[in-house]
N, C-alpha and C positions, 0 to 999 in steps of 0.2 A: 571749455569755457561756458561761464552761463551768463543770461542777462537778465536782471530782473528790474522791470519797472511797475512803478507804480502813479495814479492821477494823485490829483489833488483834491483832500478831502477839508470839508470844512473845520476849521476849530471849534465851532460849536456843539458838533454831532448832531445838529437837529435834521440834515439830511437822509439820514436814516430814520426817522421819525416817521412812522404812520399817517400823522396828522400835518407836516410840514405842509405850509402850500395853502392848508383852507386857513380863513378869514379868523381874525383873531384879535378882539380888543386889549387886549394886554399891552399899555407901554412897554411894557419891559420886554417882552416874545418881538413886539414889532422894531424896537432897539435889536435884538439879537439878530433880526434877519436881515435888518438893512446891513448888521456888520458881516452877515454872513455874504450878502450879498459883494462885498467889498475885498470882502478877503478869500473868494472863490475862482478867480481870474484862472485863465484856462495856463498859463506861465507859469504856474504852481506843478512841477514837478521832478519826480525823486528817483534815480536810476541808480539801481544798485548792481555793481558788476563785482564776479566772484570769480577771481581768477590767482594764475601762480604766478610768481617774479622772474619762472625760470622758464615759462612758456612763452615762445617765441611768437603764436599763433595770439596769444594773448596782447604783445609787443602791438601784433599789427591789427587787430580787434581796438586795440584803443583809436591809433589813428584813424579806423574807418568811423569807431563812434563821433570820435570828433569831428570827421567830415560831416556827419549824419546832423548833430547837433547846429553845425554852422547851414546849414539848408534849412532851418526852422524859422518860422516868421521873428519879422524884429522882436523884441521886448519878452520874448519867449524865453524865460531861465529855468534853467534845470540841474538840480544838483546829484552830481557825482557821487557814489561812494566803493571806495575798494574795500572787499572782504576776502577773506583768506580760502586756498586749497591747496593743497600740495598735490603735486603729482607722484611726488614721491618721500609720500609720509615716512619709510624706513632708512631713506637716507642715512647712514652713518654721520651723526655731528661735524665730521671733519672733511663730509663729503667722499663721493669718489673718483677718479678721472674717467675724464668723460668719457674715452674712448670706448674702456673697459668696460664701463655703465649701459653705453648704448649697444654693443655688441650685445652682452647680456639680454637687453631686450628687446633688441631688434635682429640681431644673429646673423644680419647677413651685411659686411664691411659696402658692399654694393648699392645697398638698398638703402645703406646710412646717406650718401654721399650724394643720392641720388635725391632723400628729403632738403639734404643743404642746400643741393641747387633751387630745390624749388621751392623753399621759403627763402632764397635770395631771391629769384624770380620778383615773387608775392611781396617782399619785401620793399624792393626798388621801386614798387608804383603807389606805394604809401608815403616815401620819402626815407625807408629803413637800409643800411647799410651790414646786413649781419656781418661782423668779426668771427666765426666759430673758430679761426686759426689762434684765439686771443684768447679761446675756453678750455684751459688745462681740465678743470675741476669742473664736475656736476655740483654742486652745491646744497646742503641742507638749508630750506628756506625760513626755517622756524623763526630764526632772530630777525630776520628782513620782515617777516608778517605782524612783528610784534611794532617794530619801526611803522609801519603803515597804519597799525592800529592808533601809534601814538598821533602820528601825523593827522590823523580825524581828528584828535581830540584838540589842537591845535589847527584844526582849519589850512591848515597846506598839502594835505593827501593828496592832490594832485602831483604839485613839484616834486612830492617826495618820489611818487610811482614811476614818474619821469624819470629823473634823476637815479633811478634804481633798475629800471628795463634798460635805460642808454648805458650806464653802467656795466650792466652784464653783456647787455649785446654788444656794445660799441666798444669795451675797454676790458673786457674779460676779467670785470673787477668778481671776487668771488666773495660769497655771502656765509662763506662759514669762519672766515677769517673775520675776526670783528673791527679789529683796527681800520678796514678796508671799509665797512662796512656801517662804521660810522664816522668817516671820513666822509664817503657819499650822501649820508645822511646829511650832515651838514652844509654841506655844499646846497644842498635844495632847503636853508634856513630852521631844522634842525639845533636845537644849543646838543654841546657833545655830553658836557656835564647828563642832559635829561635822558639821554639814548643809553649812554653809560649803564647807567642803573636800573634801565630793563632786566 
């Protein structure tokens, strides 16, 4: 998982100016700094989180952001963005089962069983319920990231992310099946028509 944030920079760009700051008879310089000064507020900021649809660790990362965000003084907004990574960029398009997947890369049926537990553990005190009994298929995430992409450009990237972790964690819905897959979409206010034709 990563987290990238960033403050709040002016629209003007004269904060990075040399000379910002000293004395300056210019209407129009002293226009730009009172707006600068208006549109600098310290609530001006942009979080940008880059994570997979299939990471579970990622599931319980959002809810801790979120706790993290609701401890911020009042009037304080910050805006969210999800960007893409796959954990597992060679996925076969049609996905593979999970079992067979995770042995592969973790080799030992013991050690798998022993992760469940304890991302249910981690889970439960976020308010997460993992289903892995629900998860036939690992999933290739390509078509769900593209969904995400869309969902920024329409401003509900959040419900969608929502709707797309509780999906896979809580209903074993799988992301390589598309019917599924923008069924869920829509459900977090998605038109199916626009998903479609990704």
């Amino acid at each position: 998982r990563q987290l990238k944030t960033s403050g709040c920079r002016s629209k003007t760009g004269l904060s990075d100016h040399p000379g910002f700051g000293a004395p300056c008879r210019s209407p129009i310089v002293r226009d730009i700094g009172a707006a600068r000064a208006k549109v600098r507020p310290r609530n001006m900021n942009k979080c940008r989180v880059v994570s997979d649809l299939v990471c579970p660790w990622c599931y319980i990362g959002k809810r801790r952001l979120e706790a993290a965000l609701r401890e911020l003084p009042p009037g304080t907004e910050v805006a969210v963005s999800w960007h893409p990574f796959q954990l597992n960029p060679g996925m076969p398009p049609q996905g593979m089962d999970r079992s067979e997947y995770r042995l592969r890369k973790f080799g030992d049926p013991e050690r798998c069983r022993a992760m469940d537990a304890r991302l249910a553990e981690v889970g439960n005190s976020v308010g997460i319920e993992f289903r892995f009994d629900l998860q036939p298929t690992s999933p290739n995430t390509f078509d769900a990231h593209r969904v995400v992409w869309l969902a920024g450009r329409l401003r509900v990237q959040d419900a969608v992310m929502e709707a797309l972790f509780h999906g896979y964690f809580h209903e074993g819905v799988n992301f390589s099946e598309r019917a599924q897959l923008v069924e869920v979409a829509v459900s977090a206010g998605l038109e199916a028509a626009r998903v479609q034709r990704l």
